[in-house]
C-alpha atoms as an extended CHARMM CRD file, in Angstrom:
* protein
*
       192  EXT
         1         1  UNK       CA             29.1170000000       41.7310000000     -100.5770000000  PROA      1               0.0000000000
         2         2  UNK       CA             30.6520000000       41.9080000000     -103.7070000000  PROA      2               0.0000000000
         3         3  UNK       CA             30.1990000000       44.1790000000     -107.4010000000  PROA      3               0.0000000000
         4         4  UNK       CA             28.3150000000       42.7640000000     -110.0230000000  PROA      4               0.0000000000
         5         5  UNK       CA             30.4490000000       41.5060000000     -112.4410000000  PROA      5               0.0000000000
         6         6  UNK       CA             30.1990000000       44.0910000000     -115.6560000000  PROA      6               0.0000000000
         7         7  UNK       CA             30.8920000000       41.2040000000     -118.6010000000  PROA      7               0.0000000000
         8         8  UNK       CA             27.4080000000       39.0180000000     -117.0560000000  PROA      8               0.0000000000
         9         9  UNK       CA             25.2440000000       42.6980000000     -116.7220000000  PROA      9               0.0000000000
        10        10  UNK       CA             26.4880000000       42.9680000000     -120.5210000000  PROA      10              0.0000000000
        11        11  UNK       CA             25.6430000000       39.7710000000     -121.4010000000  PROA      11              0.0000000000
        12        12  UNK       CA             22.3620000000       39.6450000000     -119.5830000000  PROA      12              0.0000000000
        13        13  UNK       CA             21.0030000000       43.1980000000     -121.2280000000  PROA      13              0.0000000000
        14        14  UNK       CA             22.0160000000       42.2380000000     -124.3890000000  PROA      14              0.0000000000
        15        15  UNK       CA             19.9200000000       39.1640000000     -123.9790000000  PROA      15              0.0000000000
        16        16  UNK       CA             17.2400000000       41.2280000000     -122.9430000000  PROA      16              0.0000000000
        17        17  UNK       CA             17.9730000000       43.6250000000     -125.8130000000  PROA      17              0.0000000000
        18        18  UNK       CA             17.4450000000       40.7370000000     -128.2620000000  PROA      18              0.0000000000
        19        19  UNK       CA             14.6160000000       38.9110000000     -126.6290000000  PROA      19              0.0000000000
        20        20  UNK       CA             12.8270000000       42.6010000000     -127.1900000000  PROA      20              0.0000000000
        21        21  UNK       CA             13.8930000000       42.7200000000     -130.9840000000  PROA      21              0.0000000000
        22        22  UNK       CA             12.5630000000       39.0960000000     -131.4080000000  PROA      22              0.0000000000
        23        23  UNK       CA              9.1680000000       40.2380000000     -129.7930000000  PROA      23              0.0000000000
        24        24  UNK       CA              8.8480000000       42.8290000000     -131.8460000000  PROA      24              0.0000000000
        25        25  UNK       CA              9.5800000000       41.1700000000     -134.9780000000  PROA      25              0.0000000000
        26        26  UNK       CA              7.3270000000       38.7070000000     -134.2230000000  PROA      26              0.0000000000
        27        27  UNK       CA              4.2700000000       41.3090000000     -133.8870000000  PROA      27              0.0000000000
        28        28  UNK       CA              5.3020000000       42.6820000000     -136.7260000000  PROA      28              0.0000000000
        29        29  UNK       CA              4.8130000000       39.5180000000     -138.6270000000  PROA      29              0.0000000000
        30        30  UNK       CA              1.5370000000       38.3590000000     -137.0290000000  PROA      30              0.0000000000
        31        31  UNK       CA             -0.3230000000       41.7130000000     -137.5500000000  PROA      31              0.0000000000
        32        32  UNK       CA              0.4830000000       40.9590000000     -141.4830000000  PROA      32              0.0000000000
        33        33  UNK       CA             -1.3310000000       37.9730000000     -141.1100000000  PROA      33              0.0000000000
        34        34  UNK       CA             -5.3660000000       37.6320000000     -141.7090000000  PROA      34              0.0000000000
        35        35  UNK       CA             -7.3160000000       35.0100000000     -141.4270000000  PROA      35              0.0000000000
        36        36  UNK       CA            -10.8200000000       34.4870000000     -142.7370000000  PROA      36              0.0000000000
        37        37  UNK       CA            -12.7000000000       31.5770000000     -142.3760000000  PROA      37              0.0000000000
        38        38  UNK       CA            -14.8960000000       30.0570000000     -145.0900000000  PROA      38              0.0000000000
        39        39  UNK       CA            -18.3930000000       29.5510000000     -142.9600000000  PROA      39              0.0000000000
        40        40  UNK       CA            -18.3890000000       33.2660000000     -142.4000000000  PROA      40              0.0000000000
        41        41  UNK       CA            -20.9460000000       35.4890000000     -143.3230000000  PROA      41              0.0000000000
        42        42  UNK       CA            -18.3460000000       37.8670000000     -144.9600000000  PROA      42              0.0000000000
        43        43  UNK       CA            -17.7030000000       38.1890000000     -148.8570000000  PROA      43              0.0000000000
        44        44  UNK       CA            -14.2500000000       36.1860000000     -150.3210000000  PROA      44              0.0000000000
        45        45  UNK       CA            -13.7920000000       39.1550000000     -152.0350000000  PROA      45              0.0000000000
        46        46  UNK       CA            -14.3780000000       43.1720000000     -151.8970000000  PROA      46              0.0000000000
        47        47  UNK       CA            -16.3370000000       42.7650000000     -155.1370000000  PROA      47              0.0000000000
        48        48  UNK       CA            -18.6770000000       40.0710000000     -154.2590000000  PROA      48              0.0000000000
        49        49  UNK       CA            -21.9370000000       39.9380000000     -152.3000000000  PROA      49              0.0000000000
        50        50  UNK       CA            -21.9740000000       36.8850000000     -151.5330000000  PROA      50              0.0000000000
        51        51  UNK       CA            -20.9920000000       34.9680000000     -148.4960000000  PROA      51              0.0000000000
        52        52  UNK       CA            -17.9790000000       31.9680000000     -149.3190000000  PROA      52              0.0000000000
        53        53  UNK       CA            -20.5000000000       29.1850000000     -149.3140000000  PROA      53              0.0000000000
        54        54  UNK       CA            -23.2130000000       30.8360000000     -151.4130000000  PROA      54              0.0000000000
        55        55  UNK       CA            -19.5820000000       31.8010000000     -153.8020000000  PROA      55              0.0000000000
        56        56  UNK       CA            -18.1540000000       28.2220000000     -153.8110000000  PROA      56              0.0000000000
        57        57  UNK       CA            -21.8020000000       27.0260000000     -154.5810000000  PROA      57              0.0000000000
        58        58  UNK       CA            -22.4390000000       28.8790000000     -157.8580000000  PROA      58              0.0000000000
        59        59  UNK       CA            -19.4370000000       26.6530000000     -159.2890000000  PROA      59              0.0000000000
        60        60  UNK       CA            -20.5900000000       24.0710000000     -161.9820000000  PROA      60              0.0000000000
        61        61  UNK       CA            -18.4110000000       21.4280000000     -162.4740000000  PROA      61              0.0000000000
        62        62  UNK       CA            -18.3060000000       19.9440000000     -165.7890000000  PROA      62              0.0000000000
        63        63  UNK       CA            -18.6990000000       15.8730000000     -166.2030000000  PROA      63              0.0000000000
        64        64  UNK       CA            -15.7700000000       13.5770000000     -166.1460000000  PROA      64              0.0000000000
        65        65  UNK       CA            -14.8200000000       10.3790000000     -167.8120000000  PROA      65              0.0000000000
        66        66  UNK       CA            -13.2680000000        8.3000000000     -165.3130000000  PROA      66              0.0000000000
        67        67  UNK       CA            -14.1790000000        6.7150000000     -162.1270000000  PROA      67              0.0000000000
        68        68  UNK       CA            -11.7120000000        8.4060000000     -159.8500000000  PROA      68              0.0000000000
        69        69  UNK       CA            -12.4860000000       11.7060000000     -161.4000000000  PROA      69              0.0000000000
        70        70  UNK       CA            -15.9850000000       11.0920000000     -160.6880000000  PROA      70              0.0000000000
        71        71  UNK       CA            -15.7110000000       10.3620000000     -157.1380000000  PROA      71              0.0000000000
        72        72  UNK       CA            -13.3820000000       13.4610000000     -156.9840000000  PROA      72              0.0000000000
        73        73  UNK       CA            -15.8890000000       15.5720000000     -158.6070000000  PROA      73              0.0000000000
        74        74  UNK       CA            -18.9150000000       14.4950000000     -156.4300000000  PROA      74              0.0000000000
        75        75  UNK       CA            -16.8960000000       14.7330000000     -153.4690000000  PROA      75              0.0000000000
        76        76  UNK       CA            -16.4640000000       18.2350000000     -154.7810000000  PROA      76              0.0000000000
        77        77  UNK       CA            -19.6150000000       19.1270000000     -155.7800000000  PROA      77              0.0000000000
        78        78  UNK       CA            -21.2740000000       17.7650000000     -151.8330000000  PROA      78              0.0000000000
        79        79  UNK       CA            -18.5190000000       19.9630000000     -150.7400000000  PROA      79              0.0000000000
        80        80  UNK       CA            -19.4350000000       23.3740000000     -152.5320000000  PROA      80              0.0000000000
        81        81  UNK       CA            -23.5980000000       23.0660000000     -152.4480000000  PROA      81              0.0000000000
        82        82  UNK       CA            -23.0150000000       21.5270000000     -148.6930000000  PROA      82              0.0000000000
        83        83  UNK       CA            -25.0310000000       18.4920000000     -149.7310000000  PROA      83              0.0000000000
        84        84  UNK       CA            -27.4110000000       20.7930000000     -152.0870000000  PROA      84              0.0000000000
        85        85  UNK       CA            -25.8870000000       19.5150000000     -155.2600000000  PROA      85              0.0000000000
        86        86  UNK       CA            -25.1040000000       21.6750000000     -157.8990000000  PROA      86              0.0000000000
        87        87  UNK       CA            -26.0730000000       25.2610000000     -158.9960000000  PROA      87              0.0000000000
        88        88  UNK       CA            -28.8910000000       26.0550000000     -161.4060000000  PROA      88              0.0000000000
        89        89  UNK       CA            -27.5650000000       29.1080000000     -162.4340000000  PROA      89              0.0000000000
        90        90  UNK       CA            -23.7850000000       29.0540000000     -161.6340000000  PROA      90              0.0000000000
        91        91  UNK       CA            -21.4410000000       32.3430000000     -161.6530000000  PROA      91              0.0000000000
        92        92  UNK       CA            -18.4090000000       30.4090000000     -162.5710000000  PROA      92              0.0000000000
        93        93  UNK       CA            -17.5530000000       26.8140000000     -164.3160000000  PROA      93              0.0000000000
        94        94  UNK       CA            -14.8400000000       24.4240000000     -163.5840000000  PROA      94              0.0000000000
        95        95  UNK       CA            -13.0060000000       22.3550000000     -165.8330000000  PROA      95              0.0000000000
        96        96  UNK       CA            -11.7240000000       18.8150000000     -163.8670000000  PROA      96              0.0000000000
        97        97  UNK       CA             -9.0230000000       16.7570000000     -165.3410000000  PROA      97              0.0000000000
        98        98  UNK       CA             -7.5370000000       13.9740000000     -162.8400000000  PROA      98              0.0000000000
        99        99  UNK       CA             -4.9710000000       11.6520000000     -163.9850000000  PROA      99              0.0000000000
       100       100  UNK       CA             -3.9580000000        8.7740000000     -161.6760000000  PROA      100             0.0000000000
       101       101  UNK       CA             -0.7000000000        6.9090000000     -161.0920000000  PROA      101             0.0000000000
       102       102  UNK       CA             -0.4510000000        3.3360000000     -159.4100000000  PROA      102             0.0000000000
       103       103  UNK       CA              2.5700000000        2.4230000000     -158.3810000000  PROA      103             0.0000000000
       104       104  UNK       CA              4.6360000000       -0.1760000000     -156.3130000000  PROA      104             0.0000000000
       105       105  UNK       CA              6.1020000000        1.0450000000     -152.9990000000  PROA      105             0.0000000000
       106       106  UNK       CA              7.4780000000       -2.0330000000     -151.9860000000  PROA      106             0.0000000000
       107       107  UNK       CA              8.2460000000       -5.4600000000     -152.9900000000  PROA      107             0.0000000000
       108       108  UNK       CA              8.6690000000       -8.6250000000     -151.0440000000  PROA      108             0.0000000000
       109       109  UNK       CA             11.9950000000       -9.6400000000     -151.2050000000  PROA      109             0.0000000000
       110       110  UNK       CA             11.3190000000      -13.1480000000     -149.1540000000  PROA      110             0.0000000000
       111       111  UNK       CA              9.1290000000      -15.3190000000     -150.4230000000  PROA      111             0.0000000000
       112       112  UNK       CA              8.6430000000      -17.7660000000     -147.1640000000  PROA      112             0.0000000000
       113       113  UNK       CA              4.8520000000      -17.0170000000     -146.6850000000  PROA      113             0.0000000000
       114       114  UNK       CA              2.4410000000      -16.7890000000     -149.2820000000  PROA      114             0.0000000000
       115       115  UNK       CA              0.3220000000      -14.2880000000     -148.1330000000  PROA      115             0.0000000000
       116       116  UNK       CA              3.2410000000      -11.1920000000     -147.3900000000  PROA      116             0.0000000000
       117       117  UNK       CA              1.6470000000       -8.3750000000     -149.0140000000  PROA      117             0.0000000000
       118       118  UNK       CA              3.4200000000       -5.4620000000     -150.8520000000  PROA      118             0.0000000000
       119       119  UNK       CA              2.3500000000       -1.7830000000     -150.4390000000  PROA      119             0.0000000000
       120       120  UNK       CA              1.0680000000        0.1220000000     -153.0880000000  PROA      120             0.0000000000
       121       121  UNK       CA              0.7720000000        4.1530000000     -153.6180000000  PROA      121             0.0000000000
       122       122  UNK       CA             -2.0810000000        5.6380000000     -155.6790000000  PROA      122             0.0000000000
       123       123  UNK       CA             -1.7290000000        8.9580000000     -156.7690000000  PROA      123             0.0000000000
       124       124  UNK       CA             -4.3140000000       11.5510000000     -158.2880000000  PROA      124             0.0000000000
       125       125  UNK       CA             -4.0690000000       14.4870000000     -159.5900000000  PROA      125             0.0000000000
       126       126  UNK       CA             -6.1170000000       17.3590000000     -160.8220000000  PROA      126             0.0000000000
       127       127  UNK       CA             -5.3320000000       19.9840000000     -163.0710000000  PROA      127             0.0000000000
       128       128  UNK       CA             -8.1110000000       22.4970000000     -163.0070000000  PROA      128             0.0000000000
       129       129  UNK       CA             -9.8650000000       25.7890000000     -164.8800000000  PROA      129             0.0000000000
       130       130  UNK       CA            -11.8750000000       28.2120000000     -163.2420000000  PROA      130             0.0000000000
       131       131  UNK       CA            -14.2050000000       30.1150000000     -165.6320000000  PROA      131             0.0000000000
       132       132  UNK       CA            -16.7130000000       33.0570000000     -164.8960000000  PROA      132             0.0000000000
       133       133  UNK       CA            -20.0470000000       33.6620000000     -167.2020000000  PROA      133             0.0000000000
       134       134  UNK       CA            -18.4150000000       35.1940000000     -169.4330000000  PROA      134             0.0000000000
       135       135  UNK       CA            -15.7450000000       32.7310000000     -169.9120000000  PROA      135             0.0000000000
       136       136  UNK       CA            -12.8750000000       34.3470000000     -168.4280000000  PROA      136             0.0000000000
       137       137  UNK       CA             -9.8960000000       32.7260000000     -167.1210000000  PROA      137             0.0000000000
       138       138  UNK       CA            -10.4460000000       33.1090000000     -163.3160000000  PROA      138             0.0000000000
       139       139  UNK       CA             -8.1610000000       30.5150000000     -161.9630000000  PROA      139             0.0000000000
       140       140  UNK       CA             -5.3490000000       27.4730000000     -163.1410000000  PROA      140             0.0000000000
       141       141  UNK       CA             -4.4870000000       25.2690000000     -160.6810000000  PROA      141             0.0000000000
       142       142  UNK       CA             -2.6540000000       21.6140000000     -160.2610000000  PROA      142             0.0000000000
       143       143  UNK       CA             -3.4980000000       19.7620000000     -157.3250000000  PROA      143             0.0000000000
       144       144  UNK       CA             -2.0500000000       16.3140000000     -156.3110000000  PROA      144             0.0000000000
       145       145  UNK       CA             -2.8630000000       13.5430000000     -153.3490000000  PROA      145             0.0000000000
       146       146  UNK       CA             -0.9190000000       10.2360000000     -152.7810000000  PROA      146             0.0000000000
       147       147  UNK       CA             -2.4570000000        7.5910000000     -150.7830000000  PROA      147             0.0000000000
       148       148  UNK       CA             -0.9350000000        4.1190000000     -149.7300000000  PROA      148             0.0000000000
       149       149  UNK       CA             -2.4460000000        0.9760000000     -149.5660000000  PROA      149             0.0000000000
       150       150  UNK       CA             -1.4180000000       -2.9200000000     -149.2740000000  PROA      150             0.0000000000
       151       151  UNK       CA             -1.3130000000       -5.3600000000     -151.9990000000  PROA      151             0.0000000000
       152       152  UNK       CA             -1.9460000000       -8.6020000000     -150.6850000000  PROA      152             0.0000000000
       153       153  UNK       CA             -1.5340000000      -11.6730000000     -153.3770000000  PROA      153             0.0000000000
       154       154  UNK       CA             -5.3340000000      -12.6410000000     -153.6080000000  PROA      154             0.0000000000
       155       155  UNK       CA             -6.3240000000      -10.6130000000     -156.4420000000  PROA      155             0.0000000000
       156       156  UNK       CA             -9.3080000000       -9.2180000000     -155.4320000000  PROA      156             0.0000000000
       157       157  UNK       CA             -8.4400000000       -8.1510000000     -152.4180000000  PROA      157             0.0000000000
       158       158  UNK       CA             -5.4760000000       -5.7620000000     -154.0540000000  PROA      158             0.0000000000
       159       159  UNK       CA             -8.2500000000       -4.9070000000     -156.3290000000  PROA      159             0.0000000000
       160       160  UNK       CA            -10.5240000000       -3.5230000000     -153.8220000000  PROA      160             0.0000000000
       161       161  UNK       CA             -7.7100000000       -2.3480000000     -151.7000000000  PROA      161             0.0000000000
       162       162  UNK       CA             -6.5940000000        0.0700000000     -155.0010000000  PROA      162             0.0000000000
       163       163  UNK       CA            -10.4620000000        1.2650000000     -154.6540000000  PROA      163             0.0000000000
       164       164  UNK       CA             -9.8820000000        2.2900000000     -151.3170000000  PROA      164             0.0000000000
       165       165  UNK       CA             -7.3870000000        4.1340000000     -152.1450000000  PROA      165             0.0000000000
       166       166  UNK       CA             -8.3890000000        5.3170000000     -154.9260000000  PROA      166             0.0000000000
       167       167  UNK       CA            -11.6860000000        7.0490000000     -152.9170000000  PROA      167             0.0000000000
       168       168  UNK       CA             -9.7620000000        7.8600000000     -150.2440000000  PROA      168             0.0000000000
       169       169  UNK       CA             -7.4910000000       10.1390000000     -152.3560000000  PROA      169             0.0000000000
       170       170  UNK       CA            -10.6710000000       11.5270000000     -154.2950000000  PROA      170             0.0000000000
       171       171  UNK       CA            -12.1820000000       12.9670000000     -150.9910000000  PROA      171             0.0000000000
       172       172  UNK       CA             -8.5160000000       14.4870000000     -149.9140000000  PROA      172             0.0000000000
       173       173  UNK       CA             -7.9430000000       15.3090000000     -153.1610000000  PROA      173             0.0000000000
       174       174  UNK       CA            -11.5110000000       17.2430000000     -153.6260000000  PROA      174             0.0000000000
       175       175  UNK       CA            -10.9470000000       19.1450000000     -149.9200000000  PROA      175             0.0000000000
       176       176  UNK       CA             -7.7440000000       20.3240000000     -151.1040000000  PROA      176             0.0000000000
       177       177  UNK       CA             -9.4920000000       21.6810000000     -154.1860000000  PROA      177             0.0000000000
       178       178  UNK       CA            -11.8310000000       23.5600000000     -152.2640000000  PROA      178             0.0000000000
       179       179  UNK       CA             -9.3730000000       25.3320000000     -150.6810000000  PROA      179             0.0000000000
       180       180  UNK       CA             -7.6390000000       25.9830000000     -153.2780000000  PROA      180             0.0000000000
       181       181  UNK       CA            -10.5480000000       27.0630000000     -155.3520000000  PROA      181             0.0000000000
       182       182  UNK       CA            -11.0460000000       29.6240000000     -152.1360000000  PROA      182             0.0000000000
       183       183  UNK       CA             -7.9620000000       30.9460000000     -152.0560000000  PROA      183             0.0000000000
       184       184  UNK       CA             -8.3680000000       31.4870000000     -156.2110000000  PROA      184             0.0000000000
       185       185  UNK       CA            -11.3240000000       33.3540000000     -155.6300000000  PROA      185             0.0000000000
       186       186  UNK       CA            -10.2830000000       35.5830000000     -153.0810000000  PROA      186             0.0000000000
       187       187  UNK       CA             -7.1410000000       36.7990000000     -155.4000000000  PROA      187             0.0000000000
       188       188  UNK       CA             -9.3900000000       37.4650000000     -158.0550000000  PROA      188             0.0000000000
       189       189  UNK       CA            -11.4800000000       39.4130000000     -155.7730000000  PROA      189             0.0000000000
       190       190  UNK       CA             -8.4260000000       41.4800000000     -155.2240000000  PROA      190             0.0000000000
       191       191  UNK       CA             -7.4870000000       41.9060000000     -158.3330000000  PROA      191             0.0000000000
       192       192  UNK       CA            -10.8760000000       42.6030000000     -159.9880000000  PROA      192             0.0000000000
């Protein structure tokens, strides 16, 4: 039978040691954490009385001019009222702007078969204005999607392949916003 060797004992409780200190840095962390999920029944914020759902549906969203921005504002408007449409007497107002970019990912360098496509990215983005009743500045936000999509050579079929992406980045794009929108909301709760 031999003595425990005193360097390894050292070693090992200083392992221990640390493993304890990382555990309890760790709780520390998580307990700062909260988490509130937007189907509860709960105000967004300490001020409000009303639950997240009936708060993101009293937003009015003003009209847009351009396709895209109108497929990211219904998008956004089915997700506030879930599928009630919008408010007839809204507590706040948001103003929408969504520029676009198209641009070329890729671009065939061999041209042995005619129909190679190239890949495309579309990019929107939103720049936004939260306003109460009152017209207060509740929220400023910028929001931005990319989506990819090929360009084969028959023209109509990059065409409608740009749609596609196009509404495919309007109903990320307006899911972000939400979010975002929450989030807003809930700060200005706390700050009110």
């Amino acid at each position: 039978m031999s003595l425990p060797d005193p360097v390894k004992s050292q070693a090992a409780l200083l392992r221990g040691r640390l493993a304890v200190c990382g555990m309890v840095a760790a709780l520390a962390l998580v307990s700062a954490c909260t988490v509130r999920p937007l189907y509860s029944s709960q105000p967004l914020s300490p001020g409000s009385q009303l639950s997240p759902s009936a708060e993101l549906a009293s937003i009015s969203i003003k009209p847009v001019n351009t396709r895209y921005a109108q497929q990211v504002r219904n998008n956004l408007i089915f997700a506030f009222g879930q599928g009630s449409g919008e408010p007839a007497s809204p507590a706040y107002t948001l103003d929408l702007g969504v520029a676009e970019l198209v641009e070329s990912a890729a671009i065939v360098q061999v041209q042995t078969e005619e129909d190679e496509p190239t890949a495309g990215t579309v990019t929107l983005t939103a720049n936004y204005v939260l306003r109460d009743t009152t017209g207060a500045v509740v929220a400023v936000g910028k929001r931005s999607i990319p989506s990819s999509f090929d360009r084969p050579r028959q023209e109509y079929a990059a065409y409608r392949a740009q749609i596609d992406a196009e509404n495919r980045a309007a109903r990320e794009l307006a899911d972000l916003l939400r979010l975002s929108i929450a989030q807003d909301l809930v700060k200005h709760g706390k700050n009110a």
